[in-house]
MIVEXLUM-973757 format. One record per residue: residue in three letters; x, y, z of N, C-alpha, C in turn. Coordinates in steps of 0.02 Angstrom, whole numbers, plus 50000, padded with zeros to 5 digits. Example, Ala and Ser with C-alpha at 12.3 -4.5 7.8 and 13.67 -1.06 7.14 Angstrom:
2
Ala506604971650390506154977550390506604983550390
Ser506424988850354506844994750357506455000250394
# end
This chain:
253
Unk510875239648047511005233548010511295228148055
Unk511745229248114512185225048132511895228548222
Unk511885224148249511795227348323512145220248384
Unk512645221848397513155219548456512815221448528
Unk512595216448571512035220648623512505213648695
Unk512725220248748513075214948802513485209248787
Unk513945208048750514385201548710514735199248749
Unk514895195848792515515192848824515915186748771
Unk516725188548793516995181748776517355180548823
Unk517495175048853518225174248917518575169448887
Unk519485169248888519585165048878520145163548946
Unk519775158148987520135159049087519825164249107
Unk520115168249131520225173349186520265180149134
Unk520435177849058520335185249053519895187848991
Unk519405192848993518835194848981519045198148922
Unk519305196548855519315199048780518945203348774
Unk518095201348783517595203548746516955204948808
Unk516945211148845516715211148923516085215948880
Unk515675213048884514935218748884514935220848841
Unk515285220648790515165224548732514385224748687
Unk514265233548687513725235448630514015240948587
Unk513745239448527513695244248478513485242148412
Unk513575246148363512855246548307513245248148257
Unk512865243948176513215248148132512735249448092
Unk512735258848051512015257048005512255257147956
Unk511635254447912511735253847850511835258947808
Unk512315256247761512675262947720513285266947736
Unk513305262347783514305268347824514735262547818
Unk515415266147829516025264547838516315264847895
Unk516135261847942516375261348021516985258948025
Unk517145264148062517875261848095517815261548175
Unk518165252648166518425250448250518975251248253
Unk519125255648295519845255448324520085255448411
Unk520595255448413520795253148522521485249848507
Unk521675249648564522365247648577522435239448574
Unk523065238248562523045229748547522665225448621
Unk522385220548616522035216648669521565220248673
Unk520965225948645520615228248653519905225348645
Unk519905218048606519485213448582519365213948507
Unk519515218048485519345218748413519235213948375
Unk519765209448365519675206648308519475199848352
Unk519355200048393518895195048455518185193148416
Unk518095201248440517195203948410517305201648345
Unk517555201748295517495200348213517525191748229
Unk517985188448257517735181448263516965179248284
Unk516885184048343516325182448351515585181948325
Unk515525191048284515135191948256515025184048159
Unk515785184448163515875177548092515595172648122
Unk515385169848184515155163848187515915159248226
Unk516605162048217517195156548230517305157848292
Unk516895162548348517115161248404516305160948435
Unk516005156548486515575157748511515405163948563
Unk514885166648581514835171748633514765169448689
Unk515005169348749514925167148807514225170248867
Unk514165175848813513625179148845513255184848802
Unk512665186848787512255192948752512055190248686
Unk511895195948616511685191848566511765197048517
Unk511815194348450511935198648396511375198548336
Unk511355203848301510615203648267510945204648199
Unk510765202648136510925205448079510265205648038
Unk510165213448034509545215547977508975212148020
Unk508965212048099508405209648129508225202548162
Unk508625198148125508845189848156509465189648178
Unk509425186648243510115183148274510295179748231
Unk511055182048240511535175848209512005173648256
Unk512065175748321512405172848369512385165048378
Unk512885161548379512815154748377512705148748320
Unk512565152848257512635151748205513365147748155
Unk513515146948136514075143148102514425148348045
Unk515045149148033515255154947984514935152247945
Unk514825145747890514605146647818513805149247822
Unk513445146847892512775149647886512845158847895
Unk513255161547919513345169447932513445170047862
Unk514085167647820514245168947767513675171247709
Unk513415164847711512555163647676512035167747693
Unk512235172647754511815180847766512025185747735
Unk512445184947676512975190047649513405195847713
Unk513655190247750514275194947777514745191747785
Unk515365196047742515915193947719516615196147774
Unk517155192847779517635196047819518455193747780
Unk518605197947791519355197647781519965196347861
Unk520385194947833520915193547894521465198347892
Unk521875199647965522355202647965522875200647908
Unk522915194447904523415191947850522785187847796
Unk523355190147750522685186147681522705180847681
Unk522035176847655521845170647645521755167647604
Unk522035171147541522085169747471522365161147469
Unk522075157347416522165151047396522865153147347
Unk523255152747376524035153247359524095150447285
Unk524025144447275524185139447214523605138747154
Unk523215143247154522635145047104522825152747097
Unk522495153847026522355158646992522125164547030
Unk522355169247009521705176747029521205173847016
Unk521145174146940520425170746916520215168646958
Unk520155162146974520125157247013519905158047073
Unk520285160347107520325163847158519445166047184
Unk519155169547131518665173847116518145170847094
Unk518165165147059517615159847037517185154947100
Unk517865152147130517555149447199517085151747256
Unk517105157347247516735162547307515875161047296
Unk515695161047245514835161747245514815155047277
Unk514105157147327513965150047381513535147947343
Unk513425139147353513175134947341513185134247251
Unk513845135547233513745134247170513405125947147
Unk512935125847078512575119447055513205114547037
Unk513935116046997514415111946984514745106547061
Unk514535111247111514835107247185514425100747192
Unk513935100047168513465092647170513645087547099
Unk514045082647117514245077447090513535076947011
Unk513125077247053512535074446997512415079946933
Unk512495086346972512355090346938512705089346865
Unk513425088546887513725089146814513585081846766
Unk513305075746797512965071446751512335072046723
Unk511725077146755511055078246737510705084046744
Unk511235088946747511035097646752511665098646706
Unk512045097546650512715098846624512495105746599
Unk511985105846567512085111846529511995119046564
Unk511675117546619511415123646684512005123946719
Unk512485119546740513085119946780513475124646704
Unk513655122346659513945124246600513925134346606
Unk512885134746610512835140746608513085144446670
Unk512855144346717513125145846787513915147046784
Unk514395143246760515175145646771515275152146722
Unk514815151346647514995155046610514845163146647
Unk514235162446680514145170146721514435170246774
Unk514675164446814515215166646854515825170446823
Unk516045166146786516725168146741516715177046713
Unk516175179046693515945185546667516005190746722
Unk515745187246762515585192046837516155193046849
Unk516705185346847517315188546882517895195046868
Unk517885194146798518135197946741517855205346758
Unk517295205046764517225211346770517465215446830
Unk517325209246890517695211846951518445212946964
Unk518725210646924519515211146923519535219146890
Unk519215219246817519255227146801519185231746862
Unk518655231846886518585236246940519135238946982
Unk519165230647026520035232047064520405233147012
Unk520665231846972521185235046939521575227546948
Unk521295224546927521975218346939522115213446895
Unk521335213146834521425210146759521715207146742
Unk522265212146738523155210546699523315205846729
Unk523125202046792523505199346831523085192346844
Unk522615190546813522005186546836522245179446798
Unk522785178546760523185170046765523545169146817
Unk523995174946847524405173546884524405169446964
Unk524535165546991524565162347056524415167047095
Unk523925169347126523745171347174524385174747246
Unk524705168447249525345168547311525835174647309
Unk525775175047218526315179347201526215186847221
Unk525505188147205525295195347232525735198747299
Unk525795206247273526245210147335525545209747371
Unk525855210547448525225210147504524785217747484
Unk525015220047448524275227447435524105226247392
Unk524145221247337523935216847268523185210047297
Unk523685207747369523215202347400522525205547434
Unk522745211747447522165215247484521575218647441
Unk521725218547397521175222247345521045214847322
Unk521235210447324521165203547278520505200947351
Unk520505202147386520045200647455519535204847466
Unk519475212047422519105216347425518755212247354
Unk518975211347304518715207047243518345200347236
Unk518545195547301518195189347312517595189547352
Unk517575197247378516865198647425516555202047390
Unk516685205247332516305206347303515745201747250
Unk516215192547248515845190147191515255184947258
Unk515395186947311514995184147344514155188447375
Unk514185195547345513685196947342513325198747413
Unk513955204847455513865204247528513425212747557
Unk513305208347610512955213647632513295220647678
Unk513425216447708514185217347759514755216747753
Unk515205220447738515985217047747516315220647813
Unk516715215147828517075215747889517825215447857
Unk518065220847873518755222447858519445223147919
Unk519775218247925520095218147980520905220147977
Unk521085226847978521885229247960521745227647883
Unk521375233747835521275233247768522165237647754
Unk522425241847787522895244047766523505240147788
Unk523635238047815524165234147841524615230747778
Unk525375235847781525765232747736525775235547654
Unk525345238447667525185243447589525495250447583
Unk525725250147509526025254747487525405262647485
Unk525705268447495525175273647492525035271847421
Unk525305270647369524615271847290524185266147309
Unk524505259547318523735254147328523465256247364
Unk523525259447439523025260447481522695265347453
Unk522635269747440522565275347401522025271847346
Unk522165269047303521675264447264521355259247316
Unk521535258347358521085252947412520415257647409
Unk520705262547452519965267447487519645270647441
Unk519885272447377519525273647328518885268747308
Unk519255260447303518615255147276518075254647338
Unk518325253647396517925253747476517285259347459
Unk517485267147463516895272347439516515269947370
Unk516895267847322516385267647274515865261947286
Unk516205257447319515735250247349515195253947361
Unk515365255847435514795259347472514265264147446
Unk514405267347401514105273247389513895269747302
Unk514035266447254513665261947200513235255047215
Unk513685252147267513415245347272513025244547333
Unk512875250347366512675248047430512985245947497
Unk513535242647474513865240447527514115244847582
Unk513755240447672513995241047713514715240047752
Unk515135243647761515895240247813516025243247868
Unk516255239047916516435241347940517315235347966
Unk517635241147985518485240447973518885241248054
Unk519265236948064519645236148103520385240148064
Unk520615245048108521135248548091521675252148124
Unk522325252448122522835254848173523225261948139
Unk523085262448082523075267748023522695274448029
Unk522585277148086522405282248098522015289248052
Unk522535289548005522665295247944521805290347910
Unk522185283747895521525279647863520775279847869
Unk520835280047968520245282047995520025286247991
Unk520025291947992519965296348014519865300947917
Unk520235297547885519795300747817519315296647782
Unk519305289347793518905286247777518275283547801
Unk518015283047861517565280947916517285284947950
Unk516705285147928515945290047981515545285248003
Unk515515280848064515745283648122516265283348126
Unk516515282248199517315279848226516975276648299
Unk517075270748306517075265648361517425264848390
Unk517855266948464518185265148486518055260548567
Unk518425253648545518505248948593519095250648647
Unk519025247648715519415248848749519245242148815
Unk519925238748828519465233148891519075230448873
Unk518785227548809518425220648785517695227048809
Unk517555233448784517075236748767517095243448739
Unk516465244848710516545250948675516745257048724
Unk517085259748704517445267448742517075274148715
Unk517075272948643516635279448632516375278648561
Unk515935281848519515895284148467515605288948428
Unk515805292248383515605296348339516145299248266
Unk515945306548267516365309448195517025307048229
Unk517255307048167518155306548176518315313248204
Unk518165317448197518375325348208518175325248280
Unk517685323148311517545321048381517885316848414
Unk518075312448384518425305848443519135306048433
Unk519405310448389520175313448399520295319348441
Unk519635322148463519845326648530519595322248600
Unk519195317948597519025314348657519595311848704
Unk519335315148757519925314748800520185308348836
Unk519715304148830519675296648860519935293748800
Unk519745294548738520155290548666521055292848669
Unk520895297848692521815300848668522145298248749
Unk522065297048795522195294548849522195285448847
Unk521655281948828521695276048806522125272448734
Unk522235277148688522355274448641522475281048606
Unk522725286048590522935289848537523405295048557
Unk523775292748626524385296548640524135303348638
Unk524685308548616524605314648582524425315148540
Unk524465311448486524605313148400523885318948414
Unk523525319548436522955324048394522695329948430
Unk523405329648504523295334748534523565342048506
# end
């Protein structure tokens, strides 16, 4: 689905994102993981379109999108989340969740003077869609409330919920656990599998959560020096001797 082939990024003298290849297929839950400065969340700028590549090229479902603009990547259905959420603070959950479908007909001035009743229809199935997506996450109860207010494992399923009303192909998940209580996370990775395995959806996840990795993600990607270090089963790359030397201490000796 996703193929990363030779990537450079520099920023000066020092090489973030050095040669990097690797692949994601369709239908898994990939996990990237490596030690901090490893490029990670480099590569997720890059692959979004917000950082250019200085060198190589990236394919999605067969067309480059290297060089592309995030809203045109976006508009390939691939979605990303941030280390810290990006929730519209001063709007609704609801809300929150309505804005996401691209190129809505209400965004054109004219529309709502000489398409009223098609813009009219369009929010009403947005509005439906969203509702239903809040059931899912589990967050309903909560869909007047200001957005801002959400605990950060409330904001993170609320980001798993706005990619869903966008209808993605890909999601890019960057520190999905970060800051979460074990029951939300726990209900995190629960909605993530059912994504994948009802809706199709591809992810792959940037993660420092180990336990996370390692029960949730077939493959396991590991970056190291702005390139890939190794990959495969989790049960494999927790005995790899170059992963536990680069990045996993003892814990899995």
């Amino acid at each position: 689905m996703l193929e990363v082939k030779n990537v450079e990024k520099h920023f000066g003298g020092l090489k973030a994102v050095n040669g990097c290849t690797l692949s994601v297929q369709e239908g898994t839950i990939t996990g990237l993981i490596g030690p901090n400065g490893a490029g990670k969340t480099t590569l997720f700028n890059i692959i979004t379109g917000h950082l250019k590549p200085d060198r190589g090229e990236i394919t999605f479902l067969g067309q480059r999108i290297d060089g592309l603009e995030p809203h045109q990547i976006f508009a390939r259905k691939i979605y990303r989340t941030f280390q810290i959420t990006r929730e519209f603070a001063q709007m609704t959950v609801l809300e929150n969740l309505m804005i996401m479908p691209y190129r809505q007909l209400g965004e054109k001035i004219w529309n709502t003077w000489f398409r009223s009743s098609a813009v009219r229809r369009q929010e009403k199935e947005i509005l439906e869609k969203a509702l239903d997506v809040l059931e899912f996450v589990e967050l309903i109860k909560l869909k007047d409330e200001y957005a801002g207010a959400l605990s950060g494992g409330q904001k993170k399923l609320l980001e798993v919920a706005r990619s869903l009303m966008a209808d993605p192909k890909l999601v890019l998940l960057d520190e999905p656990g970060a800051g979460i209580n074990k029951t939300l996370m726990k209900k995190l990775v629960t909605k993530i599998e059912m994504l994948k395995d009802e809706k199709n959806i591809t992810f792959l996840l940037i993660e420092h959560d180990m336990n996370l990795v390692m029960n949730l993600c077939n493959p396991v990607i590991v970056m190291s020096e702005g390139r890939k270090l190794a990959e495969g089963r989790p049960e494999k790359i927790k005995k790899n001797p170059e992963v536990l030397d680069a990045y996993l201490g003892g814990q899995y000796r």
